[in-house]
N, C-alpha and C positions, 0 to 999 in steps of 0.2 A: 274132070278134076274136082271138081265143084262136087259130086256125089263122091267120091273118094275120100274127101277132106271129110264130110260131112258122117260118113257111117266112121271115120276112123275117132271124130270127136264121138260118136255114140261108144266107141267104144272103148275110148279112154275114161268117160263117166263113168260108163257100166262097171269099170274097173275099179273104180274111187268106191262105187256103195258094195260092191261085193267084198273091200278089206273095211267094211264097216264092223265095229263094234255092237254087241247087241243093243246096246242105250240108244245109237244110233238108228237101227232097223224096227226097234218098239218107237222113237218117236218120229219115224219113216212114215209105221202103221197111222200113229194119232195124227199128223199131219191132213191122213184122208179121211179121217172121222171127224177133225172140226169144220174139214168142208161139209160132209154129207150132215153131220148133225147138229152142227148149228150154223153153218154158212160162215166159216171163218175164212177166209182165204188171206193166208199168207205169203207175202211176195219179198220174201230176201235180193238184197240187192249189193250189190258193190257201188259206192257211190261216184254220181259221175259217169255209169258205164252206159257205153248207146244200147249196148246187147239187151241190159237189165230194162233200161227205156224204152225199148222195141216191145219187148214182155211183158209189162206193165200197162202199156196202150191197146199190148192186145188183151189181156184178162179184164179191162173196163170194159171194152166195146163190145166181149163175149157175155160177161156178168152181171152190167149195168147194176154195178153196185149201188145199196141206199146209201153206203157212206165209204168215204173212203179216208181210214188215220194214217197220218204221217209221223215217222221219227222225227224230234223235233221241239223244243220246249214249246210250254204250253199257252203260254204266252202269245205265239208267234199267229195264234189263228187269227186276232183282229185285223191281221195283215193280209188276211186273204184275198179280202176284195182289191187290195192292191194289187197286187200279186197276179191278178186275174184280170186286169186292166188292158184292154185291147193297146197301149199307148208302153205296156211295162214290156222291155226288149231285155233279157239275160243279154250275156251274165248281172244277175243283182245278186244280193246278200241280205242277207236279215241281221242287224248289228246288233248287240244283247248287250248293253250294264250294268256292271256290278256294281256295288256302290262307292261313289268317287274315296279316293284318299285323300290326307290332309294337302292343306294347301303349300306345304313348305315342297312335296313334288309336283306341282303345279297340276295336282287331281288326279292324276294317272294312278293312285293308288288303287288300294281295297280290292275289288274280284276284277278288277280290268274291264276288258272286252272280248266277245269272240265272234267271228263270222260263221255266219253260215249259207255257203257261198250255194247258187241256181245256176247252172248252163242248161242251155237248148238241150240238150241230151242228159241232162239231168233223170234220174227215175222218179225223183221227187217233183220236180217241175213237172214232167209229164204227167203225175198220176193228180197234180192237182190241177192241171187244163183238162185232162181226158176225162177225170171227175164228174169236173163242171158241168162238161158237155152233155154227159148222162143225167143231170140232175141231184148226185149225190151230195149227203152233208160231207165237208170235207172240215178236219179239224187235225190240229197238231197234240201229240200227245205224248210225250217224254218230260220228264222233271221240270223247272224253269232253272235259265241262268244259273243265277245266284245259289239254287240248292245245290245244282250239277257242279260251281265251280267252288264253294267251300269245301266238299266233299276231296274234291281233286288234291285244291291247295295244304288239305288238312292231310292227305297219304302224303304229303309233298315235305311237310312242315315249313308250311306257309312259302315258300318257294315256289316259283312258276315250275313247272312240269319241265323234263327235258327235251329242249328246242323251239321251247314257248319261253322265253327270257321276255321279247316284246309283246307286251298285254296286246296289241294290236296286229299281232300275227296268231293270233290262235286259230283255230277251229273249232269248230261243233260237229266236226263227221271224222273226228281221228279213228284213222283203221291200224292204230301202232300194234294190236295185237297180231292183225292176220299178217302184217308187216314181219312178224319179227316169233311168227309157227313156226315149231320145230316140224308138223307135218309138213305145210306148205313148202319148205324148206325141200325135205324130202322128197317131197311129188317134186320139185324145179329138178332137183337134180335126177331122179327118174326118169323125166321128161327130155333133160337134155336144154334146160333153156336157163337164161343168166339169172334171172329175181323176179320175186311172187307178180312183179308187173308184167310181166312176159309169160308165166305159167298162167295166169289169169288170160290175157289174150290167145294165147293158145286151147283154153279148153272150153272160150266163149265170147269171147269176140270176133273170133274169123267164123263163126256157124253161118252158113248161108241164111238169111233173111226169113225164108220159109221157117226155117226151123228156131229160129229165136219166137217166132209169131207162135208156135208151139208153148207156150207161157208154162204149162204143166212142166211139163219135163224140162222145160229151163230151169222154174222155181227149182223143184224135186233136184237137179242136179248143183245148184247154186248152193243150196242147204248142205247139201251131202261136204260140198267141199267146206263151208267154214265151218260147220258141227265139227270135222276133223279138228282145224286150227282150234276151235273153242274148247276142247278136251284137252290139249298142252297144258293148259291156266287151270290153277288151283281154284276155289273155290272161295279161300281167305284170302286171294288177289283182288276175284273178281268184287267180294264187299267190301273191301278195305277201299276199292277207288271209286266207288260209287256207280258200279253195274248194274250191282242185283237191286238195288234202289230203284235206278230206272226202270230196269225191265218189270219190277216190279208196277209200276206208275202207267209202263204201256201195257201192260198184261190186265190189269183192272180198267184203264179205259177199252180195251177191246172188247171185253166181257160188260162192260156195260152198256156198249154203241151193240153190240148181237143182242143185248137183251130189250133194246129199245125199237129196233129195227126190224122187220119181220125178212127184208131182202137180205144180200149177203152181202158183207162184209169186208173190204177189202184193206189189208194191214202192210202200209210199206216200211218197212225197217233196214236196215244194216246186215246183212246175214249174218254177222259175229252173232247179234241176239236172238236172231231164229230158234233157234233149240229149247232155250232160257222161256222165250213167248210160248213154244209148243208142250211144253212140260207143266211149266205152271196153268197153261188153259186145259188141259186135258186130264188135268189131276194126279200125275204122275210121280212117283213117288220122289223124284231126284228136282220136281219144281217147288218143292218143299219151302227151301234156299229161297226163292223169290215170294211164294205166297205169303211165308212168315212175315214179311216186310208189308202189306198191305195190312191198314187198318181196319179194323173191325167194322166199322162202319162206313168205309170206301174215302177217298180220298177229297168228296169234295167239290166245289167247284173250282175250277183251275189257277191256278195261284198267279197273279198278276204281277208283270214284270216290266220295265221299261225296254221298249225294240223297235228300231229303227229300220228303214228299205233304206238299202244304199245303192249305188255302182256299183260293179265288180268290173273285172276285168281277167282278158285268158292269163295273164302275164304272173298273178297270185292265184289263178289259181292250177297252174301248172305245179307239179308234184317234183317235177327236175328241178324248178326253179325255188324252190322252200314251201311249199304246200303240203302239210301233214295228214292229208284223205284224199282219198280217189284216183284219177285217174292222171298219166302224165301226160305230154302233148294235148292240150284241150281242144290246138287249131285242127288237129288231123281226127280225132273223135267227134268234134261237131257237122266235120263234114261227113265221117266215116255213119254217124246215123242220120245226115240227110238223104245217104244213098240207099241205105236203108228202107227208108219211105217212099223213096220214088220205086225201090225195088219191090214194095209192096200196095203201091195204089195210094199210101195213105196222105201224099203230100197235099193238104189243103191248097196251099197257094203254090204252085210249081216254081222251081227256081233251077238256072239253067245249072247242067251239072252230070255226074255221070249216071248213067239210069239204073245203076247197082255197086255195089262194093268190088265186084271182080272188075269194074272198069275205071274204079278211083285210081289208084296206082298209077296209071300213065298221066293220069289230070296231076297226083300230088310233084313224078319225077320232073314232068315238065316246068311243074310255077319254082320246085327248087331251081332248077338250070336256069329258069330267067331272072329268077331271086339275085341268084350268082352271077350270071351276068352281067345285071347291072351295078351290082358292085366290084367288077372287076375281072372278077373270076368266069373265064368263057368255059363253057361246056357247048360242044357237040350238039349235031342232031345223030353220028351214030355211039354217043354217048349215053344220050337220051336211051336211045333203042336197046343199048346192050344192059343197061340198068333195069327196065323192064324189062328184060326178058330173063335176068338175073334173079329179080324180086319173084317173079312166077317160078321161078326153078324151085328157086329156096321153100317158096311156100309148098311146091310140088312135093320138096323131098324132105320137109316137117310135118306133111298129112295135113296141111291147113286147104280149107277150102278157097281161098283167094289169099294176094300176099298181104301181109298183115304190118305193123308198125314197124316192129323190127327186121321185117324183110324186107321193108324198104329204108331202111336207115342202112342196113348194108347192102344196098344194090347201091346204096350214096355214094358209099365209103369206097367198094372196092372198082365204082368205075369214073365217078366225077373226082375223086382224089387223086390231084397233080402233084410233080417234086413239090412243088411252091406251099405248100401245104397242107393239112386235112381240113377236117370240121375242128378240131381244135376241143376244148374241158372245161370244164370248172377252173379257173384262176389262170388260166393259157389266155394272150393275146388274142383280142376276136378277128377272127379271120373271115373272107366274104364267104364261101359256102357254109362256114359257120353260122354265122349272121342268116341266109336262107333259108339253112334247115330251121332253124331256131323261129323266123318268122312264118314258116309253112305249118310246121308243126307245133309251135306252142300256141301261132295267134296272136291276134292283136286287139280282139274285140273290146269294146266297153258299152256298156252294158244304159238300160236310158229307164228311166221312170216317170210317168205319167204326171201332170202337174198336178199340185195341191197331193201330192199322195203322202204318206205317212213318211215323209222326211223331218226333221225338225226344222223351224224357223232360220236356224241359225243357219244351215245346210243352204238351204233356200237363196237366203241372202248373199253368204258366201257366192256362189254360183252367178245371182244376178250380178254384183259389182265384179264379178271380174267379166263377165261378156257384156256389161258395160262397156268396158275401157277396152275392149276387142283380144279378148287374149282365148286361147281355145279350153273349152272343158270336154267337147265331144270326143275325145278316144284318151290316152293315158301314154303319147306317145310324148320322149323327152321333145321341148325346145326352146328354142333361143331366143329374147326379146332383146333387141339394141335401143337403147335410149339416150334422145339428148332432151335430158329436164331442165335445161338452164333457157333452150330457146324454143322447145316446141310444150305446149299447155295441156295438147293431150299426152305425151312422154310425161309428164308431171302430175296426172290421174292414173296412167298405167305404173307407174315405178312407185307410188304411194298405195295401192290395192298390195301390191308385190310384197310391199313392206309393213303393212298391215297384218296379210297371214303370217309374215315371217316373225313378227313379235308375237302373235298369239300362240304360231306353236302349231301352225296346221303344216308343215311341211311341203305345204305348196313349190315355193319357191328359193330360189337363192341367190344373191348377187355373188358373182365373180370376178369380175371387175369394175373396176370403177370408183368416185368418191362414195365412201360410207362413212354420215356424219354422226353417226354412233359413233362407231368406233375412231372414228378421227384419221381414217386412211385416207391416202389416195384421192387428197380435195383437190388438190389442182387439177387433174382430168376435169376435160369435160361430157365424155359419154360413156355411159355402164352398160354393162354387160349383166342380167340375168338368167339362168336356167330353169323352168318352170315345167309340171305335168302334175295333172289334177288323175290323182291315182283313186281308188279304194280308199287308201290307208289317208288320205287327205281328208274325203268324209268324214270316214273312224275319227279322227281326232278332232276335227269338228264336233261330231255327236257327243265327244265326250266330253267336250264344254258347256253343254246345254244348262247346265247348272250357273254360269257365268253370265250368261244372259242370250235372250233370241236373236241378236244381232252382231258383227262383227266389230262396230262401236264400244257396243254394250260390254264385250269380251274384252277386248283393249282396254275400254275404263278399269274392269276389275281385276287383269295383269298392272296396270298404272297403280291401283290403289296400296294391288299385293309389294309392288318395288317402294312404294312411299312408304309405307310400313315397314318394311327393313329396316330401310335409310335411318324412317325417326325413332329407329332401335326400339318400336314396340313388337316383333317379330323374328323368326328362327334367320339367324346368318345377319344381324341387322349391324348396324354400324354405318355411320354416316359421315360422308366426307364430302367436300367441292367438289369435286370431281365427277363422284358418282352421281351426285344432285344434277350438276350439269350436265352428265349424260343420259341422266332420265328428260331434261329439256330437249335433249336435241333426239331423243327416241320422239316425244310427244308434239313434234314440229313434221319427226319423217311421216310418221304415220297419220300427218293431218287433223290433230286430236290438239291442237292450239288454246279453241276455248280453254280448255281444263289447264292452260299454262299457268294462273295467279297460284293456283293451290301449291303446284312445286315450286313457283318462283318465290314465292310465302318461305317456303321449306328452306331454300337456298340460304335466302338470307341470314334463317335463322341459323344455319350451320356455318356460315363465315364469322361465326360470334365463339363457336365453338371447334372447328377444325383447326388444329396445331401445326398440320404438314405443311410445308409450303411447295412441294414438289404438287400435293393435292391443288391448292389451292392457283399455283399458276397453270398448272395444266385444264384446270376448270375454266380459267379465265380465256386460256387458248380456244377453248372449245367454244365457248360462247363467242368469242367474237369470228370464228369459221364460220355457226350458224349463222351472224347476223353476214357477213359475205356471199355466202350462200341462199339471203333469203325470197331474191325472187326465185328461184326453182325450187324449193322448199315452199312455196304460197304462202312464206309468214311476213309481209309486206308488214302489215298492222302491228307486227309484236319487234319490229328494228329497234325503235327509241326506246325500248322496255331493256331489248338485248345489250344495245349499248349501255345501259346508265345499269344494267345486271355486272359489266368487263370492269366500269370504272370503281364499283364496289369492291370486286373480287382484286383489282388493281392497291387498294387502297388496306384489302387485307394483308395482301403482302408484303407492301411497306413494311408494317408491324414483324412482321418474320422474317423478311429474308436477311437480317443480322443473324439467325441461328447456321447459318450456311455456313458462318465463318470459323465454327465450332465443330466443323464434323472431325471425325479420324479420319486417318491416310484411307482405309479401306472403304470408305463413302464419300472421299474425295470427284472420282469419276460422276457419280448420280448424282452432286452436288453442284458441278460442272453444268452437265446436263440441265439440270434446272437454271441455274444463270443465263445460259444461250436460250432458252424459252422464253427464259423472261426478257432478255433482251429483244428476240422477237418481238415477241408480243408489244412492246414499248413504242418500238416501229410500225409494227399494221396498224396500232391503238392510232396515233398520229397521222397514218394513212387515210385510215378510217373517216378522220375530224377533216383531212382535206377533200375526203369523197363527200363526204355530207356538206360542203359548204361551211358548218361552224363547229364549234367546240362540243362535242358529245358525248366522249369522254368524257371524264373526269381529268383535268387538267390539271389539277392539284394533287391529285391520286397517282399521277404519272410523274408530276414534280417530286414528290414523296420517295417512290421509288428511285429514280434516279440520284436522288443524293444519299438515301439507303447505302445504294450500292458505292456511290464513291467513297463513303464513309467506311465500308467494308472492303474497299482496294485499298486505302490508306492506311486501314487500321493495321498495328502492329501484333496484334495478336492472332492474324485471321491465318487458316490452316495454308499452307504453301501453296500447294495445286490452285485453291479458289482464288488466291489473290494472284497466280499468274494467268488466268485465266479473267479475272474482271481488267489484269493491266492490258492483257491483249483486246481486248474487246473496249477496254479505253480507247487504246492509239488507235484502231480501226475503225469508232467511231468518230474521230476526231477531237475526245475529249483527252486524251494526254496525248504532250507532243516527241518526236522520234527522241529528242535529248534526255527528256525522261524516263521514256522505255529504254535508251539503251543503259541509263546511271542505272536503274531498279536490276537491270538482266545484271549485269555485271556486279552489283554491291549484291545480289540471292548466289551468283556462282562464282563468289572470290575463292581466292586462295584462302583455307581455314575454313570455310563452311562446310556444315555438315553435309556429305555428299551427299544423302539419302533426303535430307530435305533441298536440295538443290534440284535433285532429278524433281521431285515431284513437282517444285516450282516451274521446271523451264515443261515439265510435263500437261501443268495449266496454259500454258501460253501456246505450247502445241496445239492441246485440246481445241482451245478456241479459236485462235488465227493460226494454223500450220504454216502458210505462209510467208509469215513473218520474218523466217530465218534467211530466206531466199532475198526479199525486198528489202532489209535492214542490214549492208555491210556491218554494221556496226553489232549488231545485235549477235551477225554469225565469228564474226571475231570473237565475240566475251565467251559464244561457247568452245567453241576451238581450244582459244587459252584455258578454261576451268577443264574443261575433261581431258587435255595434255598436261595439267600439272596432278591430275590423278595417280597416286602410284597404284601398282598391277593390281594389289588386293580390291584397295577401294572400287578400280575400275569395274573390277570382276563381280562385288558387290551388286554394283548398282547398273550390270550391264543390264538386266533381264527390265526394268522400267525402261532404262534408255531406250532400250528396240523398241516400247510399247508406245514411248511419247514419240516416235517417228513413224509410227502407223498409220496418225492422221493425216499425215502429205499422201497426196496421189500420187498414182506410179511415173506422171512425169515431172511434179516436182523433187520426186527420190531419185529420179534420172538426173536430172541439173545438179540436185544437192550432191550426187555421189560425184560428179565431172568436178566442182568446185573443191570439195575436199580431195580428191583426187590432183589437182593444180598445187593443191597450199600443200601437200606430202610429199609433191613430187613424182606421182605413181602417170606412167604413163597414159594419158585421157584416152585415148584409140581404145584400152586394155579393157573400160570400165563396163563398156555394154558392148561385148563382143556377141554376134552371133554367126554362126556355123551351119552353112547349107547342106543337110546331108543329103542324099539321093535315095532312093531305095536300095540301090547294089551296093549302096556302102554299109548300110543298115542289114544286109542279108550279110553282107562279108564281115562285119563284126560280130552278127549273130554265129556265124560259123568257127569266128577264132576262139567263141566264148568258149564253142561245144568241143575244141580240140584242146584248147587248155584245162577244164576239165576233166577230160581223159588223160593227159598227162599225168595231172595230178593223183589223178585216181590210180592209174598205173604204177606212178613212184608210192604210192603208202599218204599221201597229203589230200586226200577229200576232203579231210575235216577243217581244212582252210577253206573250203567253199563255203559249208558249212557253218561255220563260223565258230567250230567245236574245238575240241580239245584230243589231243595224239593220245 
């Protein structure tokens, strides 16, 4: 099978250069002229591919090239020693930025970032290990960054590229041309196979091992296929987005490493540019287009750029999963060219495994069905069996020489798929053989870098403080951290790192549940819930802080300094309120950053001199006295007496304001509401508060203040209806007015003669606040009884839609009682008022059945359109 598959790929190439184009077949000839006469050897690659990797290690180990360039900004070669580090484990990435933008996007501006992502089977990894090994200079040689990405952004009109929206999802090895060849297109469907992912494997990934070792006639046939795709593109494409620039840039570094070097030469590119490098080095007349772009006097020493070694991981760079280059499934190609190497001798360190690519397929079907298994989904051992023997059919009867990705994705499909489900898609509920294939074949690897290596500071640090406090950064896989910060000390070092990346913006992490004393949720819990995984993209956003400072302190300071700037309205979005001051306290408490509290507590102050809201202002005050509750698990022991004598200020501002409540319209009645029950909160825990501490710590005066504030705005006669039945209810419930008073006030606001429409909203205040009152105060449910019975039908109708609204605030069993009591004083039978009706299923099939016969009646007499609800 194995030589059937193999002479039927010869002769599917052989077919590809015989519909060549003469441009094609003259730069076929030049090809073997920059070998023979200056030692050029060019090695086209698909990136990512093991085939191309296979091919690459073996034209070193034949050529013992003096140097060997990589596609690649130029930049990127100080990296090499890293990179070459017996301790650097792929997938890694080489992170490239552009220069930061302003600070109002928190730097993400200007050219972004891009990856440029290494796996094991990489052709670029390999040819810069396999380099080494020979002794060659090995150097990067394509434009930098920043030139490669103005040129982009500038065809784009400054717009990311489409499906680069996130500066932190780019690449640097996009193949969207060969991607999206009208040839390519055509050879797929000639071929009989779904997209260029699958025609690519079909006419060079399934080649028996011997013959990828074949490097000649790999390159030769490699070339042949994207010289096709690279003929589609115009010429004013390829310079408008900044190709012929490049090619230009590696076309003069190769011609200057042959002129330097007396051995040969070895050039790894992208096959798109193959043609582009062989035209322009051999002088031919259509390399024109690229020469013209090289300077007169060469280009120089290489332009220096800022570049980072990071993580990667298979999971970005899987091409199913949003990866813009190379190859898809990264877990079944890393393995597909370890077999490789064992199938050729060349495995340095042996790792156990199949001793060739025709006997991977039973290794990949098996770890799927256990994959699936343990989630649930059982598969067979003659399930197993018939799936390979499926996969070897298919590959039999597509002329492949073993089965290949896709024939084993449907040997998956059409023998481990039960009723219960398939593998399931894009935006489908994940299913377990879903989940298996998915973990077999994209991977799970992440990827490790040597210490001290060209990581930033920041990176670094990041990384220790979180395996510090014990949280995982070795793979990139989700998980779950449960914490109680209130009683264990290391949960209170772990949930403060958490929330440290989560303010700087590295995406580390995220709470789910639990109290967040930002945002003022969820305090009374006492254990949270976070989700965490230390991805790629978590680096990225690291590295692109480095501007911020080398440490994750450091960074935090300078997001603290960018919010204080706002706030004191010297900055873009600025505007400063209690509130927001006080939620930058209780950010710089979560995140352990306490010293730096005088400066915003400074701030505060000064803004309770100047904030007018009083909704700002009491909910400010709320928030600070949650953190001082909260502050043995928050570790701000030291800053309590600051925090209290901070509530009694913000206490004392209020006084001054909250008369303006009594002036709102009907329509800001409700958030007016709303702020009086806070503040009466608040008024409570403050007192709370002074009895937890043993003495006075509030402000006792500041609390006195308020409280007569507020009686003074339940008495006042001019104060909007809603707030003053709302301060009455919240009187009688704390015991400062008594039931005689509340019920004189309900009944003199719902006499006979008053305007109805300020009545609803009156008894709609005392709802708001105590709903229970009507239930607990005979007295009280009488006044309303009488004023909405002496309603006539208009008025009623009026003012019915508030009425419902001011009965909302009762719970479903106080609206239970309520509705049996009014039901008694009307006379309406109580049995009647909460009936419920057991129905069976057969009663519910037997009214479904008289729906569908009355219906056809209907239908029958000329009346559908009464079901309908139309018209005859």
């Amino acid at each position: 099978m194995a030589v059937t598959g193999a002479a039927a790929a010869a002769r599917r190439t052989a077919a590809v250069r015989d519909l060549a184009p003469d441009r094609l077949r003259s730069a076929a000839d030049a090809v073997g002229r920059l070998r023979s006469e200056r030692g050029v050897y060019l090695a086209p690659v698909r990136h990512h591919s093991p085939a191309c990797a296979v091919a690459v290690r073996a034209a070193i180990e034949e050529l013992r090239p003096a140097a060997v360039l990589v596609e690649g900004p130029e930049e990127f070669t100080r990296l090499v020693p890293d990179l070459l580090h017996e301790a650097t484990r792929p997938p890694v990435a080489v992170l490239s930025l552009g220069e930061p933008g302003p600070a109002s996007d928190g730097g993400t501006g200007g050219e972004g970032a891009g990856f440029y992502p290494l796996a094991s089977f990489s052709p670029e990894w390999v040819a810069l290990r396999a380099g080494h090994a020979v002794g060659a200079e090995l150097a990067f040689v394509d434009r930098s960054f920043g030139e490669r990405s103005a040129a982009e952004r500038a065809v784009a009109g400054g717009e990311p590229a489409a499906g680069q929206e996130d500066p932190f999802a780019r690449t640097l090895m996009s193949e969207r041309y060969l991607a999206h060849s009208e040839a390519v297109a055509a050879l797929t469907r000639r071929l009989g196979c779904r997209d260029h992912d699958e025609v690519w494997d079909h006419l060079f990934e399934t080649r028996p091992s011997t013959h990828l070792a074949d490097w000649r006639g790999m390159f030769d046939d490699v070339f042949a296929w994207a010289a096709l795709a690279r003929l589609d593109y115009e010429e004013s494409v390829l310079a408008a987005d900044g190709s012929l620039d490049r090619e230009a840039r590696m076309a003069a570094r190769v011609a200057e490493a042959a002129d330097r070097h007396a051995g040969p030469v070895l050039v790894v590119t992208g096959a798109f540019h193959t043609l582009a490098l062989v035209e322009a080095l051999s002088g031919a007349p259509e390399g024109e287009a690229v020469r013209a772009r090289q300077p007169e006097g060469g280009f120089g020493p290489p332009t220096p750029g800022e570049a980072w070694l990071v993580r990667y991981d298979h999971e970005r760079l899987d091409g199913l999963r949003g990866y813009g280059a190379g190859m898809p499934s990264p877990g079944y190609y890393e393995r597909l060219h370890a077999a490789h190497l064992r199938a050729l001798g060349l495995d340095a360190a042996p790792q156990p495994g199949p001793a060739g690519p025709g006997a991977l397929a039973a290794e990949i079907l098996v770890d799927v069905a256990r994959g699936a298994a343990d989630r649930g989904h059982a598969v067979s051992l003659p399930q197993v069996s018939a799936a390979a023997q499926a996969a070897t059919r298919l590959a039999d009867l597509r002329e492949r020489a073993f089965p290949g990705r896709t024939d084993l994705l449907d040997a998956v499909r059409s023998c481990y798929v039960q009723d219960d489900g398939g593998i399931g898609g894009p935006g489908e509920p994940e299913r377990p053989l879903g989940l298996a294939v998915a973990e077999v074949f994209g991977g799970r690897a992440l990827g490790d870098l040597p210490p001290g290596s060209a990581s930033p500071p920041l990176v670094r640090d990041a990384r220790d403080r979180v395996r510090a406090v014990r949280l995982v950064v070795d793979d990139s896989v989700p998980r779950t951290a449960r914490l109680d910060a209130r009683r264990t000390a290391s949960h209170r070092a772990r949930r403060q790192v958490l929330a440290l990346l989560d303010f700087v913006g590295a995406g580390f992490g995220q709470l789910v549940s639990g109290p967040d004393h930002v945002a003022g949720r969820g305090l009374g819990q006492i254990t949270e819930e976070w989700q965490y995984c230390w991805t790629p993209l978590v680096e990225a956003r690291l590295v692109e802080m480095v501007h911020l400072g080398a440490t994750l302190d450091a960074v935090a300071l300078a997001r603290l300094h960018e919010a204080e700037a706002r706030l004191a309205g010297t900055g873009p979005g600025a505007g400063a309120s209690v509130d927001g001051v006080a939620r930058l306290v209780a950010q710089t408490l979560v995140i352990g950053l306490g010293a730096h509290l005088p400066r915003i507590v400074s701030l505060l102050r000064t803004t309770l001199d100047t904030d007018r809201d009083v909704d700002s202002v009491v909910a400010g005050a709320r928030r600070l006295l949650g953190l001082w509750q909260a502050r043995v698990e928050l570790g701000a022991q030291e800053h309590a007496a600051e925090l209290l004598d901070l509530v009694g200020q913000t206490l004392a501002t209020a006084a001054y304001l909250v008369g303006d409540l009594g002036k709102v319209r009907a329509e800001d009645e409700d958030a007016a509401i709303g702020t009086l029950i806070g503040l009466r909160s608040l008024l409570r825990d403050a007192a709370a508060a002074d009895g937890e501490t043993g003495g006075e710590r509030v402000d006792a005066a500041a609390r006195v203040a308020v409280a007569r504030e507020l009686e003074r705005l339940r008495d006042g006669d001019g104060t909007a209806p809603g707030v003053a039945g709302a301060l009455l209810a919240l009187g009688f419930t704390d015991g400062a007015v008594p039931e005689d008073v509340l019920v004189t006030r309900v009944r003199g606001a719902l006499t006979a003669g008053a305007d109805p429409g300020t009545a609803v909203r009156f008894l709609g205040g005392v709802m708001r606040a105590a709903p229970d009152l009507i239930l607990h105060a005979p007295e009280m449910f009488d006044a309303v009884d009488e004023a909405l019975r002496a309603l006539d039908r208009d008025a009623f109708l009026a003012v019915l839609p508030d009425l419902r609204r001011a009965f909302t605030w009762l719970r479903p069993t106080e609206t239970h009682r309520l509705a049996r009591r009014v039901a008694e004083r009307t006379g309406t039978r109580v049995e009647q008022v909460d009936v419920r009706v057991a129905l069976a299923e057969q009663d519910l099939a037997a009214g479904l059945a008289l729906d569908r016969e009355l219906a056809a009646v209907l239908e029958r007499d000329g009346l559908a359109h009464w079901v309908a609800g139309g018209e005859a």
